[in-house]
C-alpha positions in Angstrom: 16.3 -2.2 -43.9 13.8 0.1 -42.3 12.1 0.6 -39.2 8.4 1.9 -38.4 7.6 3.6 -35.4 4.4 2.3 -34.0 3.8 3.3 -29.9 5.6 5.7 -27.5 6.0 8.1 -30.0 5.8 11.7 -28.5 4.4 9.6 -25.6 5.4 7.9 -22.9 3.8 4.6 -22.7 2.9 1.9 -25.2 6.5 1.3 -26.6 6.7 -0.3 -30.0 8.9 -0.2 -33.0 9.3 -2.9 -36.0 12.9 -3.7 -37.5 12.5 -4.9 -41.0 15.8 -6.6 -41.9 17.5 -9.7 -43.9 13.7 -10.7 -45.0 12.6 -10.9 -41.4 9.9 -8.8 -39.6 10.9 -8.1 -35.6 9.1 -6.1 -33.0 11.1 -4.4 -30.5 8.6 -4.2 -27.2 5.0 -4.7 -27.6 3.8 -2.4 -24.6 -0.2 -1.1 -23.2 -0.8 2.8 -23.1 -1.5 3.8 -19.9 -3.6 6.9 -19.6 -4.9 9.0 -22.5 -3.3 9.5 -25.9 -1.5 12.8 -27.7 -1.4 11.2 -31.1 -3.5 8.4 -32.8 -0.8 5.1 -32.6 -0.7 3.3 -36.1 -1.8 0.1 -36.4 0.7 -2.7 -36.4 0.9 -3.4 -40.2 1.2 -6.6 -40.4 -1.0 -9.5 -38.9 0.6 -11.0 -35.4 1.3 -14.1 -37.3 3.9 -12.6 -39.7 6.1 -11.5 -37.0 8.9 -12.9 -36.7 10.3 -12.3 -33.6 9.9 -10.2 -30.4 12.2 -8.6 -28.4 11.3 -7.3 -24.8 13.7 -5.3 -23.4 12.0 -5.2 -20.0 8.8 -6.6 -18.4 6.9 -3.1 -17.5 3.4 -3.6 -19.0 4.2 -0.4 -21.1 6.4 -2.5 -23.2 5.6 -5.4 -22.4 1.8 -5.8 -21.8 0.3 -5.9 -25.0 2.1 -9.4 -26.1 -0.3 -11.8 -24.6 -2.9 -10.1 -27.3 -0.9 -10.5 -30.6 -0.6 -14.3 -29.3 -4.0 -14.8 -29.1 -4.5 -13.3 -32.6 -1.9 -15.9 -33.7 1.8 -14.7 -32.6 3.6 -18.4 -32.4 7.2 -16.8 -33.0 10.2 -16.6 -30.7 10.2 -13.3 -27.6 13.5 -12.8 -26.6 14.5 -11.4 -23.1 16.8 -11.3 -20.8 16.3 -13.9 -17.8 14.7 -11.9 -15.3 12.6 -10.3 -17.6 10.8 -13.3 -18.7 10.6 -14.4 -15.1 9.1 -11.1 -13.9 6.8 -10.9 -17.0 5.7 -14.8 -16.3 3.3 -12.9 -13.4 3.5 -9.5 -14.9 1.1 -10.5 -17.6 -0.6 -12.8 -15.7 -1.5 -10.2 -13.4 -2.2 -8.2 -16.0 -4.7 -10.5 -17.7 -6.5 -10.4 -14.8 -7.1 -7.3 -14.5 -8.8 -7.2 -17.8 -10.8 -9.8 -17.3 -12.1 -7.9 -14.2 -12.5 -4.5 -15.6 -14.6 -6.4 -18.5 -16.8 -8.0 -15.7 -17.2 -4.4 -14.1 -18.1 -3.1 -16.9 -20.3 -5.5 -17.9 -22.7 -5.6 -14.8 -23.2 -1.9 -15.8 -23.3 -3.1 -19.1 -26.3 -5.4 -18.7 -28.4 -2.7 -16.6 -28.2 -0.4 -19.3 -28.8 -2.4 -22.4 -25.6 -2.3 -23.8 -23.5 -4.5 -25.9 -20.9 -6.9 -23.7 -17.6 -5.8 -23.3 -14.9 -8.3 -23.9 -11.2 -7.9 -22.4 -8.2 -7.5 -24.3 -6.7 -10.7 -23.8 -7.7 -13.6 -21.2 -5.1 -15.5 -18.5 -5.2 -18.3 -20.6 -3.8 -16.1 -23.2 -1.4 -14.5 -20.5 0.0 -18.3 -19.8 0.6 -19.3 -23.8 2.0 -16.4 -24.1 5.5 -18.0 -21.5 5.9 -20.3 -24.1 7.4 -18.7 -26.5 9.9 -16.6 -24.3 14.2 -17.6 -25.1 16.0 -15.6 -22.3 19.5 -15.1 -23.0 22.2 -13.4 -20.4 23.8 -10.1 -20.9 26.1 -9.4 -22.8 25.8 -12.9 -24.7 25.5 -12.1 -28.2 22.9 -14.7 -30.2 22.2 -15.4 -34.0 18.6 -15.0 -34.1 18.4 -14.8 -37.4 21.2 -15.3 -40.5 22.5 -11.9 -40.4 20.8 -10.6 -37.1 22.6 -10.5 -33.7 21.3 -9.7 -30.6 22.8 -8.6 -27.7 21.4 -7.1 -24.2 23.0 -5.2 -22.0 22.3 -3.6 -18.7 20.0 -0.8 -18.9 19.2 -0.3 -14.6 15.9 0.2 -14.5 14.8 -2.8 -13.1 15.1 -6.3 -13.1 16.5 -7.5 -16.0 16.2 -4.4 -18.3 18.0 -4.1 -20.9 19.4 -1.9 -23.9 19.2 -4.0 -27.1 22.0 -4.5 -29.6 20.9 -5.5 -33.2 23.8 -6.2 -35.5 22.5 -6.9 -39.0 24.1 -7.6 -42.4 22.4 -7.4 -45.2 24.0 -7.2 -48.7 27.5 -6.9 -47.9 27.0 -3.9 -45.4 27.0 -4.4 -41.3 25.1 -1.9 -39.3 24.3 -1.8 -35.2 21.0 -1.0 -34.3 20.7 0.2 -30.5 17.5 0.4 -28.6 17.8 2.3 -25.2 14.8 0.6 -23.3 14.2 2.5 -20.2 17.7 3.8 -18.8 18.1 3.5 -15.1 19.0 5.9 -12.5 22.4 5.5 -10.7 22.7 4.6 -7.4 19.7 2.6 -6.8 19.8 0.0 -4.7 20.0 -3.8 -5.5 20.3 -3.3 -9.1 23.5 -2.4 -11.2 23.8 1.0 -12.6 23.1 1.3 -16.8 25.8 -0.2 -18.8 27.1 1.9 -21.3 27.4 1.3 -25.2 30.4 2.3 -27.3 29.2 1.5 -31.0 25.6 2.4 -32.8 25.4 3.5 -36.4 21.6 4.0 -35.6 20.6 4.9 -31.6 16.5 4.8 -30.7 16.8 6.7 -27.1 13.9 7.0 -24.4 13.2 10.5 -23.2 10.9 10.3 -20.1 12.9 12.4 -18.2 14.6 14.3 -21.0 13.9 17.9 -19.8 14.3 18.0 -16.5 16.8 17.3 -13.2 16.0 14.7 -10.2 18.1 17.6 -8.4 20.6 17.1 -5.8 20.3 13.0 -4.7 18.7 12.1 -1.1 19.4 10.1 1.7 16.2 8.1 1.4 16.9 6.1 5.2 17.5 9.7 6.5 13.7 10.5 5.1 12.5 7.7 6.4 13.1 7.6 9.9 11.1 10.5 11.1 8.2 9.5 9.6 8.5 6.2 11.2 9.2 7.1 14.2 7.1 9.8 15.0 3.7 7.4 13.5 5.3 4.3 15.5 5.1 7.0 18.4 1.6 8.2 18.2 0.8 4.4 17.8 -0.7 4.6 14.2 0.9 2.7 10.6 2.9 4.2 8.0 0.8 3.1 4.8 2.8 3.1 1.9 1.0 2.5 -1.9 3.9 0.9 -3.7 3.9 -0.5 -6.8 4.7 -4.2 -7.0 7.6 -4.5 -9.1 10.5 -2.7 -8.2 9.6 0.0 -6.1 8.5 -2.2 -3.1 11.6 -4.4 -3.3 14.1 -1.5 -2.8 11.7 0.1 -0.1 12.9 -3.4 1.8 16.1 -3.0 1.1 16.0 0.6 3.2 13.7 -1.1 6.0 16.0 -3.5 6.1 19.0 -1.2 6.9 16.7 0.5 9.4 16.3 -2.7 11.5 19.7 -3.5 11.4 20.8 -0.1 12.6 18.2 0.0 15.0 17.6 3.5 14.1 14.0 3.6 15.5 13.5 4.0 18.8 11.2 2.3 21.1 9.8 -0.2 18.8 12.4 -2.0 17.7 10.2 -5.2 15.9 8.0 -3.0 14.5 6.6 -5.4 11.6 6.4 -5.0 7.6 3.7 -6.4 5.8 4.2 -6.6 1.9 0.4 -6.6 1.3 0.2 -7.6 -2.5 0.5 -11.1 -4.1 2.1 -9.8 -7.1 4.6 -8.1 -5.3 5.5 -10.9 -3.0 6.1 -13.4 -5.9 7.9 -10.4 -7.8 9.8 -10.1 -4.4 10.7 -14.3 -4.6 12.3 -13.4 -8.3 14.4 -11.1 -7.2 15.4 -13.3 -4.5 16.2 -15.6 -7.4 18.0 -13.4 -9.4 20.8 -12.1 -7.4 23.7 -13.0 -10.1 22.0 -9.6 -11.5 22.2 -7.3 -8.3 24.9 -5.1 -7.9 28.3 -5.1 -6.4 26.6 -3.8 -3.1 24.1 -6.2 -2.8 26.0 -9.3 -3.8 28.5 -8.5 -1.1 25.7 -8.7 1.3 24.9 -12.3 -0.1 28.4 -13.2 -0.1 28.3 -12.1 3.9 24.9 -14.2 4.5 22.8 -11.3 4.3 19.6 -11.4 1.9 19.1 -7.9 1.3 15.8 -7.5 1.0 14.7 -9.9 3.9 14.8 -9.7 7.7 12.7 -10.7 10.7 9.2 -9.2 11.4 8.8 -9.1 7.5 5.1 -10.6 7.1 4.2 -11.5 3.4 0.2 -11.8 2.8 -1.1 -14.1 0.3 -4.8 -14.4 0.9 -7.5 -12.0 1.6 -7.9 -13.3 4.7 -4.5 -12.6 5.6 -4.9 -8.9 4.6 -8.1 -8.3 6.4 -6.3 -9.6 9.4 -3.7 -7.1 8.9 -6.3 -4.1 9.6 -7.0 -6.1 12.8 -3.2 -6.1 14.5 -3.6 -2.5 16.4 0.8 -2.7 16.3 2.4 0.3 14.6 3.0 -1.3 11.5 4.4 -0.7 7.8 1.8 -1.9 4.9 3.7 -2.0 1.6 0.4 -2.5 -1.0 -0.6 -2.3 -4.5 -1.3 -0.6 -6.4 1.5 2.5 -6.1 -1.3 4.7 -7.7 -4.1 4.2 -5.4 -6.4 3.5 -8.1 -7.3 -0.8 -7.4 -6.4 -4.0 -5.4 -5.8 -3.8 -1.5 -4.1 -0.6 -0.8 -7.7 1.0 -1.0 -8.8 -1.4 1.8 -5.8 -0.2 4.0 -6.8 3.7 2.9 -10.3 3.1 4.1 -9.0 1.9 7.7 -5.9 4.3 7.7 -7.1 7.8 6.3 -9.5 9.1 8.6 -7.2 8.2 11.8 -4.7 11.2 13.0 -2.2 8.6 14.3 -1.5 7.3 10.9 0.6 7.9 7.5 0.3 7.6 4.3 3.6 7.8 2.7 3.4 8.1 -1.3 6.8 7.1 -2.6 6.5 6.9 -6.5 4.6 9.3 -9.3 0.7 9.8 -8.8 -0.7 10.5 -12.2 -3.2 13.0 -12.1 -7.0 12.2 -12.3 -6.1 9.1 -9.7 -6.7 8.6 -6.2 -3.4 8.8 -4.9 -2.9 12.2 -6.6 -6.0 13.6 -5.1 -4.8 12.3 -1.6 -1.2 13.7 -2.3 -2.8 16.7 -3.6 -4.4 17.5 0.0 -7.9 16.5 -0.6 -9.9 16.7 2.6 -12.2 13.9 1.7 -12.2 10.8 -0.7 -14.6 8.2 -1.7 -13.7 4.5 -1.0 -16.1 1.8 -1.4 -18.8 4.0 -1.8 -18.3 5.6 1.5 -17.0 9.3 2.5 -13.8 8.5 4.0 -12.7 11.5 5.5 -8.5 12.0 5.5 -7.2 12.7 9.2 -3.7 10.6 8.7 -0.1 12.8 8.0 0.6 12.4 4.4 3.9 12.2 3.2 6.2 12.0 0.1 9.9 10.5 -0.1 11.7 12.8 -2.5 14.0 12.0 -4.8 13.2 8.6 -5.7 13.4 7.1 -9.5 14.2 4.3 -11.6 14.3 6.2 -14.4 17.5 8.4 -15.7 17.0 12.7 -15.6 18.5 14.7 -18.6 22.0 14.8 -17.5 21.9 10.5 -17.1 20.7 10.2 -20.4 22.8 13.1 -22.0 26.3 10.7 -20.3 24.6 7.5 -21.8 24.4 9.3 -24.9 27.7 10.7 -25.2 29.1 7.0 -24.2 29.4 6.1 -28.1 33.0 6.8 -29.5 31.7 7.7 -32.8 28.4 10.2 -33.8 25.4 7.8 -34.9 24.0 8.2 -38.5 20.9 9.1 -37.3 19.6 9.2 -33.4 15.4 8.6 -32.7 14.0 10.0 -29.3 10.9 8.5 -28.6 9.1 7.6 -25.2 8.7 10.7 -23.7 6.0 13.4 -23.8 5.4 15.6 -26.7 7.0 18.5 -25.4 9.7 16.4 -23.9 10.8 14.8 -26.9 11.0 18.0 -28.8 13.3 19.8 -25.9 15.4 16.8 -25.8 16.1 16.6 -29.2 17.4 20.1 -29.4 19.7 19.2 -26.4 21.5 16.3 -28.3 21.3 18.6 -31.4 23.1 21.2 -30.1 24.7 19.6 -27.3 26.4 16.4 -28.8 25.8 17.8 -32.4 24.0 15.2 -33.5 21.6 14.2 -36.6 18.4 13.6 -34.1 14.5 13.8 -34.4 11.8 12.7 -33.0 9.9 10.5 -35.4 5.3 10.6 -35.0 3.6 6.9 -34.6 3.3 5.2 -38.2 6.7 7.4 -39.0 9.0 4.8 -41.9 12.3 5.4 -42.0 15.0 4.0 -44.6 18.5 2.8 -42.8 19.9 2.2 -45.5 19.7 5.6 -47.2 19.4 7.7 -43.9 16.0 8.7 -44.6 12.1 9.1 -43.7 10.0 7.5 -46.3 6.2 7.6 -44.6 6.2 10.7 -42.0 4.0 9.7 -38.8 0.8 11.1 -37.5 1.3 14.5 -36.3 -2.3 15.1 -35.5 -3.2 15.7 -31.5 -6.3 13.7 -30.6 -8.8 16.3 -29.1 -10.6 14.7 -25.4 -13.7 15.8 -25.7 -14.7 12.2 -24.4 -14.0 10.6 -21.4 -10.9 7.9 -21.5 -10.8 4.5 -19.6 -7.8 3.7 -16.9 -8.2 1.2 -14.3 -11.6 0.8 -15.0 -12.7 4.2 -14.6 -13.8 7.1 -16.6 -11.7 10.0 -16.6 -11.8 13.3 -18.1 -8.4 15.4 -18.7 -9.8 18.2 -16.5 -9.8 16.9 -13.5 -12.5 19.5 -12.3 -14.8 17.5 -14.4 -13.6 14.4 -13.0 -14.7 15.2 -9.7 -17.7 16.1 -10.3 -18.3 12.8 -12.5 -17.2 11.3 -8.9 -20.1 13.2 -7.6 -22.4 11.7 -9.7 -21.0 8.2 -9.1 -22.1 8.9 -5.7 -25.1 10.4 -6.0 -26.3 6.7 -7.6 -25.0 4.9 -5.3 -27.0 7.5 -2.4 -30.2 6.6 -4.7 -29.6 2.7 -4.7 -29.1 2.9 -1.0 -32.4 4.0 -0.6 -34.6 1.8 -2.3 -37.0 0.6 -0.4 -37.5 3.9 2.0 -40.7 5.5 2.5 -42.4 7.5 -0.4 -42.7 10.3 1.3 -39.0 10.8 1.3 -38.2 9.1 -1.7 -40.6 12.0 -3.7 -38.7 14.6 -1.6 -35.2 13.1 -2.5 -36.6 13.5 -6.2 -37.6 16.7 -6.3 -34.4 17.8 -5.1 -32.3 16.2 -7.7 -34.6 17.9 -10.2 -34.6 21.2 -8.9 -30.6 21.1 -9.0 -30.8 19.1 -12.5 -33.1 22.3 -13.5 -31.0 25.0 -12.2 -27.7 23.2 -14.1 -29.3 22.0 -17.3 -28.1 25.0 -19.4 
């Protein structure tokens, strides 16, 4: 019995592990990385098609987004989820898929202009859609043979929808040993979903880390935060703009616009309408609506009562483009929930280009801008952004809700941690940063005296001797190139990306004027080689 550590090692996205137990290979989460890399990930080492089975402990693409490629390279086996989590990841990786297939086009107009080679995306939609066929959902708590000798069992982790801690109890030659994979643990007290469950038993524990070395602080009144900025932008007549990512986030902002409404609790514009701008969000929003056996005690009393929580009028849900355009067009104070939460694609940059140069208006940032993005620059205090290819100078308030996370701080994971009755063998930390990882596992080492460390990508350990037999990849991978997000080039100074930015620009200024009058156009040239001359050193 041994496991490999494959993605989300000393990092925090790209979550992958493979059990190898009782003759059967299983991965648990098959996730994208998102943003550059620390260390080299190891290769899966194993072709897709001798996998026996998945397990997805919740539909974020970081652990989920990579499955629709190993299907397409011949992955035919079971995935096993809970039930919301294969209905969230049925247009999770949909969307996903096209995204790739979009940044591949992108890239390839630019592609063909230059001379070089095609670019093909990492997996298709077709790929996305075979990939549903092979989900089994099970419920919580409803422990399965998936295997002779391999149980599974998934309990409420609180993160989101669906998410899950994973139970593996295996026997193999006479001996019995529980195998628990943390998945993302949830913060408490968020709204419509339950709390984390917490586990009692685990010879061997694989914990998450993301938040591992540091405090959310003292918990906010989120509605209390939110009603000044309404009202004062209903009052100057402008919109409260708010990038939101699409799972998630954008369903618990209803839930607190909802309350708003029903409280009346702004003044003087008391059907002020919500738009949720993002066709991913509103079908994530209809699964929620169709999972409320999983909502929490809260929110199920407010079904019970007749209330959906996450609906009420003046709540407009845009489908089309045309519908969003229109949106732009309605000069009504307004809230615009849009994708994506970081700024950095679909039609929240649309609502930036008509929002950010007017005083009246706000952008309200309400999740984690990674740096190098849009949204961080705006949130940053950036006077001026690009959108379309057009200065867009920024003019609106811009705000930030405090306090807000799905995902446990130190002290919630320290209490799910010290939930098991007996010390584990052995306890892995993995998705969190480098530095992260290391503080945390000092904390449960000297903490909750436990045998902890955090294993590198292509680490192999032996469970059934309690130790490592391959050590991992400690290297750090040195950015001297640019990386890809989103379909654009970043560098990890950001300095640097700017004035890459700049350059983007400056082509698109020289496009612009093909055609004009020689005269000018051997002027404009002169000048970009005087200032290529004075910086080519």
């Amino acid at each position: 019995m041994r496991l490999t550590f494959l993605g989300a090692a000393h990092e925090v996205t790209g979550s992958c592990s493979l059990l190898e137990a009782c003759g059967k290979r299983i991965l648990i989460d098959c996730g994208l990385e998102q943003g550059p890399d620390t260390y080299e990930n190891a290769e899966l080492p194993v072709p897709p098609m001798q996998i026996d089975a998945i397990i997805v402990t919740h539909a974020h693409i970081d652990h989920s987004g990579k499955l629709p490629l190993l299907v397409s390279r011949g992955y035919k086996n079971p995935i096993y989820s809970t039930v919301a989590t294969q209905k969230l990841c049925s247009v999770m990786l949909l969307d996903s898929a096209h995204i790739q297939e979009f940044e591949a086009e992108w890239k390839n107009r630019k592609a063909k202009r230059s001379g070089r080679a095609p670019v093909v995306p990492l997996y298709s939609m077709e790929d996305a859609e075979a990939t549903m066929q092979y989900f089994k959902s099970f419920l919580y708590n409803d422990e399965q043979e998936i295997f002779p000798g391999i149980l599974l069992k998934f309990t409420d982790a609180g993160h989101l929808l669906g998410s899950s801690s994973v139970t593996l109890t295996i026997t193999e030659n006479g001996e019995t040993r529980k195998i628990v994979f943390s998945g993302d643990i949830g913060n408490t007290n968020q709204p419509i979903i339950r709390d984390p469950q917490y586990l009692e038993e685990a010879d061997y524990v694989i914990t998450e880390s993301t938040y591992g070395d540091r405090s959310h602080g003292k918990r906010l009144d989120y509605i209390s935060q939110l009603v000044p900025i309404l009202q004062r932008t209903f009052d100057r007549g402008g919109n409260v703009v708010i990038p939101s990512f699409a799972v998630g986030r954008t369903q618990e902002l209803l839930y607190f616009l909802r309350i708003i409404k029903s409280e009346n609790l702004i003044k003087g514009h008391p059907h002020f309408p919500v738009y949720v701008d993002s066709p991913l969000a509103v079908e994530a929003t209809n699964i929620f609506n169709d999972s409320q056996s999983d909502f929490d005690e809260e929110a199920t009393a407010m079904i019970e009562a007749g209330i959906n929580p996450i609906s009420f009028p003046d709540l407009r849900l845009s489908i089309t483009s045309d519908d969003s355009k229109l949106i732009n067009s309605d000069k009504t104070p307004k809230v615009i929930l849009s994708a994506s939460g970081m700024c950095e694609a679909g039609r929240i940059r649309h609502h930036l280009k008509h929002n950010l140069w007017q005083e009246n208006s706000t952008i309200l940032f309400v999740g984690y801008q990674a740096e190098g993005t849009l949204g961080r620059a705006i949130a940053d205090g950036a006077k001026e952004v690009h959108l379309f290819g057009e200065p867009v100078q920024i003019n609106a308030e811009i705000c930030r809700l405090k306090g807000i996370s799905g995902h446990a701080d130190d002290e919630g994971l320290l209490r799910w941690m010290q939930n098991f009755k007996e010390k584990p063998c052995h306890v892995f930390v993995n998705h969190g940063a480098d530095e992260t990882c290391e503080h945390y596992v000092e904390r449960l080492r000297n903490e909750l005296i436990l045998d902890v460390h955090a294993p590198y990508s292509g680490e192999v350990y032996d469970l059934d001797n309690n130790c490592i037999l391959k050590e991992g990849n400690k290297q750090k991978i040195v950015h001297e190139a640019p990386f890809e997000q989103g379909g654009r080039r970043y560098h990890t100074n950001p300095v640097y990306t700017r004035l890459e930015s700049a350059g983007e620009k400056l082509q698109a200024v020289i496009a612009h004027n093909e055609g004009g009058a020689n005269k000018d156009l051997a002027k404009f040239a002169d000048q970009i080689l005087a200032l290529c001359q004075k910086w080519d050193r």
